[in-house]
N, C-alpha and C positions, 0 to 999 in steps of 0.2 A: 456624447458617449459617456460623459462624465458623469451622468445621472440616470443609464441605461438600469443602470441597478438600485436606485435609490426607493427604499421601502417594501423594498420585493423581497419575501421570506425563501429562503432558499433552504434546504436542508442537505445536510452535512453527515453520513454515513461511518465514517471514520471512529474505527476502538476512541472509548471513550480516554480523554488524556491526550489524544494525537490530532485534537479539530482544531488548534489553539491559533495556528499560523491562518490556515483557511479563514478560520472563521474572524480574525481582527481584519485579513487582507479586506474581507466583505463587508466587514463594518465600515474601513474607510471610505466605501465605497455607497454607503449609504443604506447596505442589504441588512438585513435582519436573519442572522440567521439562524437555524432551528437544529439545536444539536439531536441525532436519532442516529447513538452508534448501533451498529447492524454487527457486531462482533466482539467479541468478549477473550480478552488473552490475559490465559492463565498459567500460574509456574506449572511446572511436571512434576509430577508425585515422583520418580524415583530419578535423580541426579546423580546416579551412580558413572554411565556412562559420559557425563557433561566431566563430571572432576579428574573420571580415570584420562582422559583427554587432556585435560587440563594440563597432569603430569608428563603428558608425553608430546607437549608443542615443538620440541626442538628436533622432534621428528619431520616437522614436515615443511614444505615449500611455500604454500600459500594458503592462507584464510578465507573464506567467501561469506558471506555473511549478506542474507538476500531479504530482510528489511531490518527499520529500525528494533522492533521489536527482538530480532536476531540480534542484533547490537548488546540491546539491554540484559536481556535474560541471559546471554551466555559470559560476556565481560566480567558483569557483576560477580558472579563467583569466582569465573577464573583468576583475574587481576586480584582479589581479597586474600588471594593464596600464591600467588608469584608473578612477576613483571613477563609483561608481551616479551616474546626473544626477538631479538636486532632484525636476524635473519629473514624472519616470515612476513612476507608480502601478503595485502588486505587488497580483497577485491571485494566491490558489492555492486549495487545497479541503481543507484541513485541519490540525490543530496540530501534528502533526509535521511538516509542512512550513513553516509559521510556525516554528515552536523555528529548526526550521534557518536560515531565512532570518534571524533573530533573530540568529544564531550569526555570523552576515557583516556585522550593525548594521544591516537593514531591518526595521522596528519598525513602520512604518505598513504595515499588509497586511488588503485587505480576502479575506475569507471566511467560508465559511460554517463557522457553530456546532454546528447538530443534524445535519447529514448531512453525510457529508464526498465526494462525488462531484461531478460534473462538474455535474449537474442541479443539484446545490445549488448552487453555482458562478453561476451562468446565472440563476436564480433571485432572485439579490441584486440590491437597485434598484439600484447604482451601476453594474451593466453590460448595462442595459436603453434607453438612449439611445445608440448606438453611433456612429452618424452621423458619416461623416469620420473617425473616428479608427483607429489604425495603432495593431494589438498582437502583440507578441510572444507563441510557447506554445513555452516548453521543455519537452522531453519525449524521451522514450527510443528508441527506435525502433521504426516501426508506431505501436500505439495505438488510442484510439479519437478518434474527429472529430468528435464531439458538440461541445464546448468550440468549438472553429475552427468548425465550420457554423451554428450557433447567432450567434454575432457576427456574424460573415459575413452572418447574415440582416437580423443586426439595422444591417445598413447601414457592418461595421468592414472595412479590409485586413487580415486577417490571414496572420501568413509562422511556419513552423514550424520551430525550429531542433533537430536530434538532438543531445543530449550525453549522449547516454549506450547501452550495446544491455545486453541482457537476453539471458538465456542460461539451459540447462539444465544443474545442476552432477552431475558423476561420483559422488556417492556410493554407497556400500557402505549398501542397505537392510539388512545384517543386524542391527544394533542395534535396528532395529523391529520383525524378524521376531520377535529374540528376544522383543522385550515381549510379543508379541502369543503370543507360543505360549507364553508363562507366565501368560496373561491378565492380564497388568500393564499394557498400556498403556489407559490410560483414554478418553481425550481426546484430539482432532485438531483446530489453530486455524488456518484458510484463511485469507489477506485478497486471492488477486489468483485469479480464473479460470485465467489463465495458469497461475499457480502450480500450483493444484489439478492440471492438465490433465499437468502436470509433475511433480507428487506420483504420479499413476495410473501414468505412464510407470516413473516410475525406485523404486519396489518390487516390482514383476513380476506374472506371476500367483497366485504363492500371495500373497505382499500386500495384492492387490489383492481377492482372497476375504475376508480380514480388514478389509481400509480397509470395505466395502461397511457393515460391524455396528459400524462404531464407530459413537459421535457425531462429529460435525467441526460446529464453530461458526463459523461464518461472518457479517462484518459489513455484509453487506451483500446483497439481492437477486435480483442477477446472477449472483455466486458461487452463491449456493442455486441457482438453477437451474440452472445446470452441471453443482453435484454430482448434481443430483435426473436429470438427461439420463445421466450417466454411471452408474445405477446407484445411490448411497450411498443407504441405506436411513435413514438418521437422522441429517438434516441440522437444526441450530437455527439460526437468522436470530438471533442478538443485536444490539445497540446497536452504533454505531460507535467505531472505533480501539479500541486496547488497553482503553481501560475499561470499551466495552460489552463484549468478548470477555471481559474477567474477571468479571462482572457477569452474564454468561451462565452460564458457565459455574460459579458462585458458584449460582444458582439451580437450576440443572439437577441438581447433584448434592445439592444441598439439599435435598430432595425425599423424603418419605419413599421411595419408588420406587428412588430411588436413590442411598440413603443406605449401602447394605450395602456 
C-alpha cells in the first residue's frame, strides 16, 4: 500500500496557493502531482460593508467563517484596524480553516471533527440554543444558506458579510490533455462542486470524453452527485479534507485491480 501511489499523476483542483499541504502529502507518497486550480479568489471591489462590520464586532455572539479563504480576506482587514473582542465565539467547519484562523491567534474555535460541512457545523451542541443571539457568516459570494437558515431557525440574527468572490481561472487545458492522451494521468481530486462544474467547462470536449473514465475523489457527497449528474463514470466518495482524499486514494490504487 506504501507504493499504491508511487508515480501516478494525480491532479489537484484546489485555488491556486491552497494545493501545498495535498500536494507534499502526495509527494511523500511517491505521486506526482499536477496542480489544475479550478477556481480563482478574488478581493471584493467595495469593502465598505466588510469594515462598517468591522466597527461593530462587539455587537455580536459569535463569528462563523465557512472556509479558509473566509479566514483570510475578512481578518486581514479587520485585525489591521482593531483586536478580535474577548467576547465573540468562532465557529467554522473544518481544520484548515482552524490552521488559519490559528494563523491570526484565534485558538478557541468551536467545529466540527469527522465532517467538515455546514451540517456538521449545525450539528455541534454549542449552536443548538440560539435564542437572542447575533452571528456573523463570512463567506464568499453566493453560497449556500444552510448555515444562516439553520440558526435563523434556531431563534439567531443572522447578517452575512462577502469577503471574498470566486471565479473561473483562464487555463490552458493542454497539460491534461497531454497526460490523458499518453494515458499518464491517473487520478482527479474535487473538493467544491463549483469547482468540478468549472473543471467540465474549462477542458473542452475532448477532455471532457477523458474526465468522464477517470477516477475523481471526492470528499464529500454533494460533489459525488454532481459528478455522477454530469456524466463521470467513476466517482470515489473518500474521507474528508486532504487526508481522507489521500487515504482514498491510497486504497483505491492499492487494490489489486488496480495495482498495474
Amino acid at each position: 500500500m506504501s507504493e499504491a501511489l508511487s508515480g501516478r499523476h494525480v491532479v489537484i483542483t484546489r485555488p491556486a496557493g491552497q494545493a501545498t499541504h495535498l500536494a507534499e502529502a502526495l509527494v511523500a507518497l511517491g505521486a506526482k502531482p499536477v496542480l489544475f486550480p479550478v477556481l480563482s479568489i478574488f478581493d471584493i471591489e467595495d469593502t465598505r460593508p466588510l469594515l462598517d462590520v468591522a466597527a461593530r464586532l462587539d455587537e455580536f455572539d459569535w463569528a462563523a467563517f465557512v472556509s479558509p479563504n473566509a479566514v483570510e480576506k475578512a481578518l486581514t482587514p479587520i485585525l489591521a484596524r482593531r483586536a478580535w473582542p474577548a467576547h465573540l465565539r468562532v465557529a467554522t467547519v473544518g481544520h484548515s480553516s482552524e490552521m488559519a484562523l490559528a494563523g491570526f491567534g484565534i485558538g478557541a474555535v468551536t467545529a466540527p471533527q469527522d465532517r467538515f460541512d455546514s451540517e456538521a457545523l449545525v450539528a455541534l451542541p454549542e449552536l443548538q440554543d440560539m435564542a437572542g443571539k447575533k452571528v456573523l457568516i463570512f463567506r464568499g459570494d453566493g453560497g449556500r444558506e444552510l448555515l444562516g437558515d439553520t440558526l435563523k431557525a434556531r431563534g439567531a440574527t443572522v447578517e452575512y458579510i462577502t469577503c471574498y468572490r470566486r471565479g473561473k481561472p483562464a487555463l490552458d487545458p493542454a497539460p491534461l490533455l497531454k497526460l490523458w492522451t499518453d494515458g499518464r494521468l491517473d487520478a482527479i481530486t474535487v473538493t467544491s462542486s463549483e469547482g468540478l462544474h468549472n473543471l467540465v467547462d474549462m477542458v473542452g470536449k475532448l477532455g471532457q470524453a477523458w474526465l468522464r473514465k477517470t477516477p475523481t475523489f471526492v470528499p464529500h457527497a454533494r460533489i459525488l452527485d454532481a459528478a455522477r449528474t454530469l456524466g463521470l463514470h467513476e466517482v470515489v466518495l473518500t474521507g474528508p479534507g486532504d487526508d481522507g482524499l489521500v487515504a482514498g486514494l491510497t486504497a483505491y490504487f492499492g487494490t489489486a485491480v488496480h495495482a498495474a
